[in-house]
C-alpha positions as CSV (number, residue, x, y, z in Angstrom):
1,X,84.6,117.7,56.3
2,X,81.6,119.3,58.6
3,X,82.9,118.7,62.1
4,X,80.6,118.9,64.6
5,X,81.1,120.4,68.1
6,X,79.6,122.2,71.6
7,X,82.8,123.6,72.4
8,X,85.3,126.6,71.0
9,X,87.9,125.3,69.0
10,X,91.1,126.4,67.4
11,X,90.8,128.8,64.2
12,X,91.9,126.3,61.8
13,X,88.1,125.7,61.4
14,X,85.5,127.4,59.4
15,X,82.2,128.2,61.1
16,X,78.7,127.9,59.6
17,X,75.4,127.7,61.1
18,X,75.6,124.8,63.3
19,X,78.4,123.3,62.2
20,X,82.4,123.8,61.8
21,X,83.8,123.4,58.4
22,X,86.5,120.9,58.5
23,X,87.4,117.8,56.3
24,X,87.8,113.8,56.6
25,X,89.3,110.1,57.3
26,X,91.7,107.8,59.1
27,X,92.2,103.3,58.8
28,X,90.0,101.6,61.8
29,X,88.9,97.9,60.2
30,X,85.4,96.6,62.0
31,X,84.2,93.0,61.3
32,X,81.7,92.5,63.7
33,X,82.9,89.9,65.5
34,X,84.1,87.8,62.5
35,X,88.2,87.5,61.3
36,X,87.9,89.2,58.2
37,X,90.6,87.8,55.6
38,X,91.1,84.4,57.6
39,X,90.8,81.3,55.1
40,X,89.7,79.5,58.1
41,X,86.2,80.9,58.8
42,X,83.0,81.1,57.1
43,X,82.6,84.4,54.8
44,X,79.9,86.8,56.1
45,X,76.8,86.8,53.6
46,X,75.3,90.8,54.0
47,X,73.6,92.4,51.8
48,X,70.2,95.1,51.5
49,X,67.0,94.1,50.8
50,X,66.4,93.7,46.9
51,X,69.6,93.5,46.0
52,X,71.9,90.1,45.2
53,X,73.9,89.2,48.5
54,X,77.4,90.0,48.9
55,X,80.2,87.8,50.2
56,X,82.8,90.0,52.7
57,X,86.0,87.5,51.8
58,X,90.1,87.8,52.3
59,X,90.5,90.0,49.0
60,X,86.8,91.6,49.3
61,X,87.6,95.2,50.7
62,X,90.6,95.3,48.9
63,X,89.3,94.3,45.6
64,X,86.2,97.3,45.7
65,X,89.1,100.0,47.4
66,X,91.3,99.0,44.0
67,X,88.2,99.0,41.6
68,X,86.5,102.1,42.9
69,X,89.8,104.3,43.6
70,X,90.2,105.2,40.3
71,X,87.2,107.0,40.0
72,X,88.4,108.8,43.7
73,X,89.8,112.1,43.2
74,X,91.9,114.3,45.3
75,X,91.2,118.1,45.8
76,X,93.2,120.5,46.8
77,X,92.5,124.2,46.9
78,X,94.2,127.7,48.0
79,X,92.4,130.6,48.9
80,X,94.5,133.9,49.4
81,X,93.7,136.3,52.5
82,X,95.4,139.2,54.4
83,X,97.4,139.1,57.3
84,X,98.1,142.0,59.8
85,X,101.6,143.0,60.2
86,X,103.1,143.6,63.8
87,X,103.9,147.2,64.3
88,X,108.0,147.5,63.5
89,X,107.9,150.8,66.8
90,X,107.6,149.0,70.5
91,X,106.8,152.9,71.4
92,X,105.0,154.5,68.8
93,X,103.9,158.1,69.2
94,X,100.4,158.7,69.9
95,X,97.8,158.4,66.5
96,X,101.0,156.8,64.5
97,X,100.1,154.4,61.8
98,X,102.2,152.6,59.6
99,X,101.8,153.4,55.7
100,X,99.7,151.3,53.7
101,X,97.3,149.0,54.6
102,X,99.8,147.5,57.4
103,X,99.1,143.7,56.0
104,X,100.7,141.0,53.7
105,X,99.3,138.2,51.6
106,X,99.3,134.7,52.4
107,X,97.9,131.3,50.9
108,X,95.3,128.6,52.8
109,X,95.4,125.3,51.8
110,X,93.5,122.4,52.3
111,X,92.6,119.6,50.9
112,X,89.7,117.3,50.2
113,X,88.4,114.3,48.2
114,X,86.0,113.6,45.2
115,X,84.1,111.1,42.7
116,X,84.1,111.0,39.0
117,X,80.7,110.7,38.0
118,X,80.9,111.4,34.5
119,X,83.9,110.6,31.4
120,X,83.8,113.8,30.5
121,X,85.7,115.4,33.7
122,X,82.4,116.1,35.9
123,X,83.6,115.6,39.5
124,X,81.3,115.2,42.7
125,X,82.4,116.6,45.9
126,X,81.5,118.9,48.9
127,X,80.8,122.6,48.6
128,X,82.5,123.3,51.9
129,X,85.0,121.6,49.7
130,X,85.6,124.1,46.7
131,X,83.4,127.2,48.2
132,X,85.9,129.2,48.5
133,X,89.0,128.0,46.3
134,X,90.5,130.3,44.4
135,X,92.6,127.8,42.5
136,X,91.7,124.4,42.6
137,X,93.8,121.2,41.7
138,X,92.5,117.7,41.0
139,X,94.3,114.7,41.0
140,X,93.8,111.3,39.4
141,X,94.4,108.1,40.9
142,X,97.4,108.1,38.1
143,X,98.6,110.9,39.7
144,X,97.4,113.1,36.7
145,X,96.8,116.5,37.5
146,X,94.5,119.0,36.2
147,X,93.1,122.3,36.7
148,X,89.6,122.4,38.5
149,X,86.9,124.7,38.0
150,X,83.3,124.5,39.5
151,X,80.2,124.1,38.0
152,X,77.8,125.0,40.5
153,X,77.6,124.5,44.1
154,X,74.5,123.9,46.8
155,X,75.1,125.1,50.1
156,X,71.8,123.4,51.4
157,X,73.2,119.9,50.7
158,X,76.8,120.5,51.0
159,X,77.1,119.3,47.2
160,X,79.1,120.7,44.5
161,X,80.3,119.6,41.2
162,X,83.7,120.4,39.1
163,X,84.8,119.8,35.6
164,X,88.6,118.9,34.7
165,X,89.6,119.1,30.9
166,X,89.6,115.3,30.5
167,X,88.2,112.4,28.4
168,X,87.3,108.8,29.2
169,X,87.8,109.6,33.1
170,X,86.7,105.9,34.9
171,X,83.5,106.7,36.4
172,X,82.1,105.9,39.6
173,X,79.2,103.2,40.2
174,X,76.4,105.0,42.1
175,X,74.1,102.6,43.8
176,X,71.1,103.3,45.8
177,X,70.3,104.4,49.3
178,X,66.8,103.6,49.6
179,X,67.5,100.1,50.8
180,X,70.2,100.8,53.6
181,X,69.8,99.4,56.8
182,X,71.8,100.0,60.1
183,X,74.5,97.3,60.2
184,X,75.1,97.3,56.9
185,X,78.9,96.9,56.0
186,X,80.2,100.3,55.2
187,X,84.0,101.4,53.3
188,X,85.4,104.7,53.2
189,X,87.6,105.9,50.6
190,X,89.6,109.6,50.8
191,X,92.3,111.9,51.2
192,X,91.9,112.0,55.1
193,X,95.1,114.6,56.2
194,X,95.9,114.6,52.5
195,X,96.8,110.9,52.6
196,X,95.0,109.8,49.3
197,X,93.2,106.8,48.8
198,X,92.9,105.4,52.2
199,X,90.4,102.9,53.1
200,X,88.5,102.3,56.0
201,X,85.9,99.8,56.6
202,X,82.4,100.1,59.3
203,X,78.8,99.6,59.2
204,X,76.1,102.1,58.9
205,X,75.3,102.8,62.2
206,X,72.2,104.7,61.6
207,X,70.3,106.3,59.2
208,X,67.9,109.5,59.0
209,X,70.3,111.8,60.5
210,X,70.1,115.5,60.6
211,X,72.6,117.7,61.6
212,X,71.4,120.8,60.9
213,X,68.0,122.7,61.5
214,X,68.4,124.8,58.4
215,X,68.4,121.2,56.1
216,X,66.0,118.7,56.6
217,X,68.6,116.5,54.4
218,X,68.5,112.8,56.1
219,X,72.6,112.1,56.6
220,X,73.6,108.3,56.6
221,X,75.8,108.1,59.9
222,X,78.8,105.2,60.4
223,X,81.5,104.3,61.9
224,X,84.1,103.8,58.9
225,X,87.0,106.1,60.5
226,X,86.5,109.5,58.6
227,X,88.8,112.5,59.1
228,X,89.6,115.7,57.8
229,X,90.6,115.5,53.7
230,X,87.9,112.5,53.0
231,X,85.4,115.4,52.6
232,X,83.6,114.4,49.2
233,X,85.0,110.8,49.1
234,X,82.7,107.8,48.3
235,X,80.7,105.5,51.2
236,X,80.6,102.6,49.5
237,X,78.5,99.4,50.2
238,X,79.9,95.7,50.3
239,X,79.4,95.4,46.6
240,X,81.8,97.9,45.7
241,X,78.4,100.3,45.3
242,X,78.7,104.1,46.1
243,X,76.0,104.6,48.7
244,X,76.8,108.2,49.7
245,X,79.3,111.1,49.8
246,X,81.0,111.8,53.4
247,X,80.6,115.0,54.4
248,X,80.9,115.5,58.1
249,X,82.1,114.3,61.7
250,X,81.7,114.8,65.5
251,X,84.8,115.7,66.6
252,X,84.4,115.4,70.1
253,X,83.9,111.9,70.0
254,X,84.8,108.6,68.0
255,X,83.9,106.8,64.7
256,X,80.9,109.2,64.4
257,X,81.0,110.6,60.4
258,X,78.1,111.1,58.6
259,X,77.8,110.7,55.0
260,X,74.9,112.7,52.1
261,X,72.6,109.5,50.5
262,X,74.0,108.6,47.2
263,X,70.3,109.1,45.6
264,X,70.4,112.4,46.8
265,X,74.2,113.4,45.2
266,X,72.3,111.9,41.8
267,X,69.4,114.8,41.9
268,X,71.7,117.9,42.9
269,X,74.3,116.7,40.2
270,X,72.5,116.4,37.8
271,X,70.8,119.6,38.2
272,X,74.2,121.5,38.6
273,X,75.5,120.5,35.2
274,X,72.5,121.2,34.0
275,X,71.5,124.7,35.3
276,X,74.5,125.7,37.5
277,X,72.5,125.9,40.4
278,X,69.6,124.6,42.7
279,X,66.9,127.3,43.1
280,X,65.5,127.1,46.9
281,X,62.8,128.8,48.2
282,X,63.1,131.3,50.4
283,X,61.2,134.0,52.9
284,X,63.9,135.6,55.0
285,X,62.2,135.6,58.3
286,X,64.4,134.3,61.9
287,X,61.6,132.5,63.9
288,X,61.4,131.0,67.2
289,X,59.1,128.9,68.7
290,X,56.7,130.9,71.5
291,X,56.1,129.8,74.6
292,X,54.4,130.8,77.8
293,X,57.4,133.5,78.6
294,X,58.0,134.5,74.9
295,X,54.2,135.4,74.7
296,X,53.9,137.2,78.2
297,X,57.0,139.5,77.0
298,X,55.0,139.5,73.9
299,X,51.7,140.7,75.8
300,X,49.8,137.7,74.2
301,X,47.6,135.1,76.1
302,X,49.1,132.3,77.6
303,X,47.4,130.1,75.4
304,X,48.2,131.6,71.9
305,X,49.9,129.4,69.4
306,X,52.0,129.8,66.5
307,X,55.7,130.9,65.4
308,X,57.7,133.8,66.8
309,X,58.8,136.5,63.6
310,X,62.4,137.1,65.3
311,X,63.7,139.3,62.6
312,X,63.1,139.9,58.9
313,X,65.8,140.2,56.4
314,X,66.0,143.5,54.7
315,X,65.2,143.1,50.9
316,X,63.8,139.7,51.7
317,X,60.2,138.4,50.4
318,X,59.1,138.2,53.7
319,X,59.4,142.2,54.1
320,X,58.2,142.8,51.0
321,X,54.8,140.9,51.9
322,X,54.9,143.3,55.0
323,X,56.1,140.9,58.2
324,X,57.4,142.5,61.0
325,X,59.8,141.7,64.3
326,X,57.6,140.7,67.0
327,X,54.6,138.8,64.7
328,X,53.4,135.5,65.2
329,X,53.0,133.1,62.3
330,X,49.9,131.2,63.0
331,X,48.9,130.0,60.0
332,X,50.6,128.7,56.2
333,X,47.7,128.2,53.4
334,X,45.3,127.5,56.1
335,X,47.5,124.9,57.9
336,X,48.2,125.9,61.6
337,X,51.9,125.5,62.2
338,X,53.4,125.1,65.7
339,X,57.2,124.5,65.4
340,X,60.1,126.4,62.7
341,X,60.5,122.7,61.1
342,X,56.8,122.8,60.1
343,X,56.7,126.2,58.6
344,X,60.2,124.9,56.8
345,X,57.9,121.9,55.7
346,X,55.5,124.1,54.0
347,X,57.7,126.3,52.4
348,X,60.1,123.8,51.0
349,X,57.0,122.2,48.6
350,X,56.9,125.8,46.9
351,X,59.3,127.0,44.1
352,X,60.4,130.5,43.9
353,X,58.0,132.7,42.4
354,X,54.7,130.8,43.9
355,X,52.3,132.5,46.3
356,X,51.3,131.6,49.6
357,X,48.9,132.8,52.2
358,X,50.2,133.6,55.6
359,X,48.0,134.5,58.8
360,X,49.7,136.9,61.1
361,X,48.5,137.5,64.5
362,X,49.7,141.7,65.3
363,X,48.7,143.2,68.1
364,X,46.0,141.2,68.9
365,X,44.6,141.6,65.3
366,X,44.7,139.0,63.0
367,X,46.4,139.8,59.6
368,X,46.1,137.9,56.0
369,X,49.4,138.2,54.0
370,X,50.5,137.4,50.8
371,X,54.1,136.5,50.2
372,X,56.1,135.5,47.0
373,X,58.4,132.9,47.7
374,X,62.1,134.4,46.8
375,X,64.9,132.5,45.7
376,X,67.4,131.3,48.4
377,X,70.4,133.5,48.3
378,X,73.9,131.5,47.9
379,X,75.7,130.6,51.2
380,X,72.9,132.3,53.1
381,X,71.9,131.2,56.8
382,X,68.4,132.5,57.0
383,X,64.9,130.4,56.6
């Protein structure tokens, strides 16, 4: 689970741009104000637009957690790394070393959660997930295990799929997320601390979210508790309906998880059985957005608009079209661009291998360039 954060925290967590690798889910129930399960009072009618309306009952959230947890997985991987080992002399002599490379081997661990999504042993989850597993193991709701290897992985959406060796797997019921709407009910299934299958019920609390400046993915946020180890578990709506895969929180604060649109999951699946990978465009250039003091250290006019080049990538597209540190991006195929989200805009319409026009302002000269979109390199942080 993506935990999100201003402040240090301990190592246990891995970093990325923006965001703090982590994984989720915990047991908070929310009814709104009504007494869910009592005999006594009127069942809450909810539903989205377009679709049939759903009744929230006594059995209702525990009929959908016991239909839908069989097609929840639980992941858990190892990754090997080194550790230093503590000199064995208090008072060594000067320029002493110990033989060897003076570290040992150890094993991570974590653990995480996942959907079937098709008979044949194709499993959804999160790449923070499996990114780095060296060995992974899935588990069944039956408690059936079975060796995990992955298919492909997007590190743009936080999506990857893996394949088990298994037949006639129960698959998971993908709704839609086009029709959500804040205040929508909302239930959480996961392996939040490794406790597997846990259930948690909320609302959508908003949607259109976006956590990170890199992605213009739009995140579905609620307030169904979500903690580390529900990573890659289903969001599901009242109709027992998967509506999205969770993927991150904001640790500093509570009931704030954040889950990737189910419609979305569909696309990037699909494409990773089919090809392995998602191929994203990409230029390689750092930019930031100028203003009055950027351009006066600059030596450009108060008044000049357009994107600071920060740094170029070596090797990347964007240096092989000839953009340097210190240029301004004024222009994309004609189209003035004022802000890094517009110039991400653009570029995101092309696929790798297109060509598009850029206008770069050097010097006080302006300068026409030509650049082949490249493809976007895995687990890279650059634009």
């Amino acid at each position: 689970m993506v935990e999100l954060n201003n402040t240090a925290k301990p190592e246990r967590k891995i970093h990325a741009p923006s965001l703090v690798i982590g994984m989720a889910t915990g047991i908070i129930l929310l009814a709104g104000g009504y007494f869910v399960g009592s005999a006594s009072k009127a069942p809450v009618t909810v539903g989205a637009p377009n679709q049939s309306p759903g009744v929230l009952m006594e059995n209702t959230v525990a009929d959908i957690a016991e239909s839908v947890s069989k097609s929840v997985v639980n992941i858990d991987i190892s990754q090997k790394y080194k550790m230093p080992v503590p000199e064995l002399f208090f008072y060594a002599p000067p320029g002493f070393k110990m033989p060897g490379d003076n570290a040992v081997e150890r094993e991570a661990k974590k653990n995480g959660s996942g959907i079937i999504i098709r008979q044949d042993g194709y499993i959804a989850t999160n790449n923070h997930v499996v990114g780095s597993a060296e060995a992974i193991k899935v588990t069944l709701s039956d408690s059936k295990t079975y060796a995990g290897k992955v298919v492909g992985r997007d590190p743009f959406t936080d999506l990857a799929v893996i394949k088990i060796d298994a037949r006639d797997l129960p698959v998971a019921k993908l709704g839609g997320s086009k029709n959500l709407r804040a205040g929508d009910w909302a239930i959480a299934i996961g392996s939040p601390m490794g406790l597997d299958h846990t259930v948690t019920l909320g609302i959508i609390s908003a949607l259109g979210r976006s956590l990170n400046e890199l992605s213009d993915v739009s995140l579905i946020q609620t307030d169904a508790a979500i903690n580390p180890g529900n990573s890659g578990g289903p969001l599901l709506d009242i109709h027992g309906n998967i509506i999205g895969l969770n993927t991150a929180i904001k640790d500093n604060a509570q009931n704030i998880g954040f889950a990737i649109p189910v419609d979305l999951v569909k696309a990037v699946s699909d494409e990773l059985i089919a090809k392995g990978k998602i191929a994203r465009p990409y230029v390689g250039i750092m930019m930031q957005e100028l203003d009055s003091s950027l351009a006066s250290s600059l030596g450009l006019e108060d008044n000049v608009k357009g994107i600071a080049i920060g740094a170029v990538k070596p090797g990347s597209p964007a240096e092989a079209a000839g953009i340097e540190r210190g240029d301004v991006l004024q222009r994309i195929e004609g189209k003035e661009v004022l802000s890094s989200k517009e110039v991400q805009t653009i570029i995101r319409k092309h696929k790798p291998g297109e060509k598009v026009g850029f206008l770069i302002l050097r010097k006080a000269k302006l300068v026409p360039l030509e650049l082949t979109i490249g493809e976007f390199p895995d687990e890279s942080g650059e634009q």
